[in-house]
C-alpha positions in Angstrom: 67.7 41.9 92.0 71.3 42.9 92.4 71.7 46.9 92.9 75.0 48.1 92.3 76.6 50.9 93.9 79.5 53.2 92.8 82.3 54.7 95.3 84.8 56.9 95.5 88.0 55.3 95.6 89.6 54.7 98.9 92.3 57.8 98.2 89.8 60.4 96.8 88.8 62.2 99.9 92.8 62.2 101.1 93.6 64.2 97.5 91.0 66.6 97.9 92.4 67.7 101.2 96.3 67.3 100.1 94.9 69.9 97.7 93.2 72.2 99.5 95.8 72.2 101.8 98.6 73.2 99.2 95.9 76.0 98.0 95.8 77.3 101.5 99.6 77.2 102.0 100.1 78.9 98.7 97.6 81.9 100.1 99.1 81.9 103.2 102.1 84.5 102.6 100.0 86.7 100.8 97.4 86.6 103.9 100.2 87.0 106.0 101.4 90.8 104.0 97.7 91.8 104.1 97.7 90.8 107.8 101.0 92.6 108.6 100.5 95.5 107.0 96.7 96.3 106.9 95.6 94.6 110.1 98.4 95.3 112.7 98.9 98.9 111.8 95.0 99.0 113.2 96.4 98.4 116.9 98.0 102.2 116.3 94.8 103.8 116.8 95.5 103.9 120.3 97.7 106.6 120.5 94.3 109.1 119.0 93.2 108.3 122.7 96.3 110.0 124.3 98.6 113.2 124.2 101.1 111.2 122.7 104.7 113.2 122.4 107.4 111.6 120.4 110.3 110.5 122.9 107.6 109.8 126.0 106.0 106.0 126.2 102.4 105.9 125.9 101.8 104.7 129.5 103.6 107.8 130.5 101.2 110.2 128.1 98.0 111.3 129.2 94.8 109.8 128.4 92.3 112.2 126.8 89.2 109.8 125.2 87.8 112.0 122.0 89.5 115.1 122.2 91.0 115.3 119.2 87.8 114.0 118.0 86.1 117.2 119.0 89.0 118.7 117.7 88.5 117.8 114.1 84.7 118.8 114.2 85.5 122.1 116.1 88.5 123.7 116.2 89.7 122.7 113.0 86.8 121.8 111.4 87.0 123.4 108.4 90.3 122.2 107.2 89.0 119.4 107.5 85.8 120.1 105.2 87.9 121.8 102.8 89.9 118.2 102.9 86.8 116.5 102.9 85.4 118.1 100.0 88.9 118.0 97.6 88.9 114.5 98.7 85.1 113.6 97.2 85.5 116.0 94.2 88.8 114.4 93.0 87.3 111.3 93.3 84.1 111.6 92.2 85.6 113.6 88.8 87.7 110.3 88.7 84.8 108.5 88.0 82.9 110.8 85.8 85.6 110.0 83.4 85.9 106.0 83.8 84.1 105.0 80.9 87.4 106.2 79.2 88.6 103.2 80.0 86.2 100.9 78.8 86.2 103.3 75.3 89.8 103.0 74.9 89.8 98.9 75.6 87.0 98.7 72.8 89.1 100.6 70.8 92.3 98.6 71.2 89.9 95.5 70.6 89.1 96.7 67.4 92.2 97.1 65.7 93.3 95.0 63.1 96.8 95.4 63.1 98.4 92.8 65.7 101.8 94.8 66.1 100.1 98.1 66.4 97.5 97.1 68.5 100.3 95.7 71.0 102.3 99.0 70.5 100.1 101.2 71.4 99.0 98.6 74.9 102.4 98.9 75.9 103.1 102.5 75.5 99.9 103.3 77.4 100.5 101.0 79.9 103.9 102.3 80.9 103.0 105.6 82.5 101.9 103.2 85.5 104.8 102.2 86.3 106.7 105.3 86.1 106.9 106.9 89.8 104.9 110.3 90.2 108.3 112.3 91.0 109.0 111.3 86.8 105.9 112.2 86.0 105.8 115.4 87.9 109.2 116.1 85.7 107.3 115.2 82.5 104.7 117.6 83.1 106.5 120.5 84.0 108.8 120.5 81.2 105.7 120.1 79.1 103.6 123.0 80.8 106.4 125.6 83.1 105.1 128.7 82.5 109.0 130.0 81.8 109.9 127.6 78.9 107.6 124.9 78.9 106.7 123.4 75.4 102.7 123.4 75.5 103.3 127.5 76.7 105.6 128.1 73.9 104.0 126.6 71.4 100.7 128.5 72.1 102.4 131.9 72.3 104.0 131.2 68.8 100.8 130.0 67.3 99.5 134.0 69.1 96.4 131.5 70.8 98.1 132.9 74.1 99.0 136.8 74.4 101.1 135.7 77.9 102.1 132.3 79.7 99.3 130.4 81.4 100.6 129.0 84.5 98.8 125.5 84.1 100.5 123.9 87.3 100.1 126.5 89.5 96.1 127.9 88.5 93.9 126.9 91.2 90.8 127.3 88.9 91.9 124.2 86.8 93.7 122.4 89.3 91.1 119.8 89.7 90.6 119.0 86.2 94.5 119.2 85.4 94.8 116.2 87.9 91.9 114.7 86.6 93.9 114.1 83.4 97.3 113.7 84.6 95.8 110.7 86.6 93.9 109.5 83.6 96.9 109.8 81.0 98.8 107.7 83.7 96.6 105.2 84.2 94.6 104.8 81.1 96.4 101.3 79.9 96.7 100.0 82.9 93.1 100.4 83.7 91.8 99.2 80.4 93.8 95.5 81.2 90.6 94.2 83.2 88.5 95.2 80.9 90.2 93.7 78.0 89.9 90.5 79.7 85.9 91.0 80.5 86.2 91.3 76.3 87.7 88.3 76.0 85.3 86.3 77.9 82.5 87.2 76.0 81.1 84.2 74.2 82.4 84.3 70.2 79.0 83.1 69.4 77.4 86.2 70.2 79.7 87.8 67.5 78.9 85.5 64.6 75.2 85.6 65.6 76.2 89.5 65.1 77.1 89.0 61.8 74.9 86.9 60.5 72.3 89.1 61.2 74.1 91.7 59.3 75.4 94.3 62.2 78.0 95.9 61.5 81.2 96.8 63.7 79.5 99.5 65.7 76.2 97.8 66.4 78.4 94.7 67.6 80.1 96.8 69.7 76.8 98.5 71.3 74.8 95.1 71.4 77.5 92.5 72.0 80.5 94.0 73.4 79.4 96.9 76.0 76.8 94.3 77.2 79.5 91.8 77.8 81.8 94.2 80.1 78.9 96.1 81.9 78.8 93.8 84.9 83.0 94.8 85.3 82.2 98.4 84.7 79.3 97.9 87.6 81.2 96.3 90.0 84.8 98.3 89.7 82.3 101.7 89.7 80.8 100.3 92.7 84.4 99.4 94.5 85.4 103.5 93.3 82.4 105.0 94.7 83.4 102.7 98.0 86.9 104.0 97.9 86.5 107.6 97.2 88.1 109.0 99.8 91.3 106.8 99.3 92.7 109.8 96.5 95.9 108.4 97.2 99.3 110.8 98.1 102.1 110.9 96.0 100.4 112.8 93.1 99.0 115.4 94.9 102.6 115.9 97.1 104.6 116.4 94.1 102.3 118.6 91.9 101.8 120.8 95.4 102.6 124.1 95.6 101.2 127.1 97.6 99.0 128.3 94.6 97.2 125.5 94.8 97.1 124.5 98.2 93.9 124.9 98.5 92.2 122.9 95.8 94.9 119.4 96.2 95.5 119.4 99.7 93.5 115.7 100.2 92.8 113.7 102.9 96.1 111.5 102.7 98.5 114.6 102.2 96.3 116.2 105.1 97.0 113.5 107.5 100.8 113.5 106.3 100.9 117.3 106.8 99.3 117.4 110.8 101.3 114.0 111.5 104.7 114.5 110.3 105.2 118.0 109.6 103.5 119.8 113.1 104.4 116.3 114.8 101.2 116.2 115.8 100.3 112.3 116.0 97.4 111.9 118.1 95.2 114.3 116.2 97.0 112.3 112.4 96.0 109.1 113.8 92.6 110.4 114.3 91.6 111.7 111.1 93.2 107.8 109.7 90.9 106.7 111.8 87.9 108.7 110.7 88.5 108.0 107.1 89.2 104.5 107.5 85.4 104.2 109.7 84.0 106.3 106.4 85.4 104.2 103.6 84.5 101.4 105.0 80.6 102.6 105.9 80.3 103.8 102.4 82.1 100.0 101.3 79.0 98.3 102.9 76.6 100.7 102.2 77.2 100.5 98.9 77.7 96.6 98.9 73.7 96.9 100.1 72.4 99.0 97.6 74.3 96.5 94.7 72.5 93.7 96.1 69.2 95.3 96.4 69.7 96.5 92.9 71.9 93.7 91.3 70.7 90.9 93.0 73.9 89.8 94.3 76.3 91.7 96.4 80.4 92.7 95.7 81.8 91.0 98.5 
């Protein structure tokens, strides 16, 4: 009895690695910008070890192990909890108002009207790519207590008896960047989860319908089910990254009335490093917050796969 046999052909094997080496030469530049500027800057941690002066050569500074360690958990400890807790209070009211995103991609899912629907995308989306400084600039001529429109308008309706000073109140200065960076990033972060909407199997929708739901009971049984593993994982990467606030929006809308309440971790470490020149102890707190993120990354990656089943990196 005859048993035939299949094969690859003779070339297979040499096209599979042709292509896997183009993949890998294509990734290469972009592993070489992560590399270059997430990887080398690492080997700068050296100078928290040593007095470091500008002008003088590390060999020629003196070596002094953890003091500015100590320093940050002594001396100056509590700028550094005030810094700490603006840091994880920002963040965490960052997430506490993510599911706008996922509300306002359902919404722009729903709408009929092609043209509109694509109108309203892009004019959400744009914010993101306007710098902070613009933005700033927006803001204040929208809330100055002197002649700003939202004050004027107020005082004219009499809901206001004298200007509220909305950029410079410390009591709301959490919450006012809470929607500054929400209003700025609201179509830009809804993009992903547009996408999860889009993979979610069209079957499941007529199923929907046959059975006779109607738009809100699709959207609650079809749709919310269908991005919920994107909402999971991107609430897992925030919680991850929370103290990672970012700088540029806290150093424009700073001011000394509400120092206190936006002075973060990023603008903290820009302030000791750049402004007192004080490097050693700047490159120290980097340091500590990079070791933090990074214990909270895994942490949380454990808890996701103890929970989820499967892990997020």
């Amino acid at each position: 009895m005859e048993v035939k046999t299949t094969a690859r052909g003779p070339g297979a094997g040499g096209r599979k690695r042709k292509y896997s080496v183009k993949l890998l030469l294509m990734a290469l530049p972009f592993l070489a910008v992560v590399f270059v500027f997430y990887y080398v800057p690492l080997f700068g941690w050296i100078y928290g070890f040593y007095d470091y002066k500008p002008g003088i050569p590390l060999s020629q500074s003196e070596f002094v192990g953890l003091k500015y360690l100590r320093i940050a958990f002594t001396e100056q400890g509590s700028d550094l909890m005030r810094v700490l807790k603006n840091s994880l209070v920002l963040s965490f009211l960052g997430i506490l108002v993510s599911p706008a995103y996922v509300a306002f991609a359902i919404l722009l899912n729903e709408m009929k009207g092609k043209w509109f629907r694509k109108w309203v995308q892009v004019t959400t989306t744009l914010p993101n790519f306007i710098s902070w400084v613009l933005v700033y600039s927006v803001f204040y001529v929208f809330f100055a207590v002197s002649d700003g429109v939202v004050n004027h308008i107020l005082l004219r309706l009499e809901w206001l008896k004298q200007p509220f000073n909305f950029l410079g109140n410390s009591d709301i200065a959490w919450g006012f960047q809470t929607l500054v960076g929400l209003w700025k990033g609201l179509g830009w972060g809804a993009i992903i989860y547009l996408a999860a909407i889009a993979g979610i199997d069209q079957e499941l929708y007529d199923a929907a319908k046959v059975d006779g739901s109607g738009r809100f009971r699709t959207i609650w049984h079809v749709t919310v089910p269908g991005i919920m593993p994107t909402f999971v994982v991107l609430l897992l990467l925030n919680v991850s990254n929370m103290l990672n606030n970012g700088f540029e929006q806290y150093y424009v809308f700073y001011n000394a009335l509400v120092a206190d309440k936006l002075e973060v971790i990023d603008y903290y470490v820009y302030r000791v490093g750049l402004e007192t020149n004080d490097f050693s102890y700047s490159t120290v707190l980097g340091m500590f917050k990079t070791i933090v993120s990074v214990t909270v990354l895994f942490t949380v990656n454990w808890i996701a796969k103890k929970i989820r089943g499967e892990s997020i990196i």
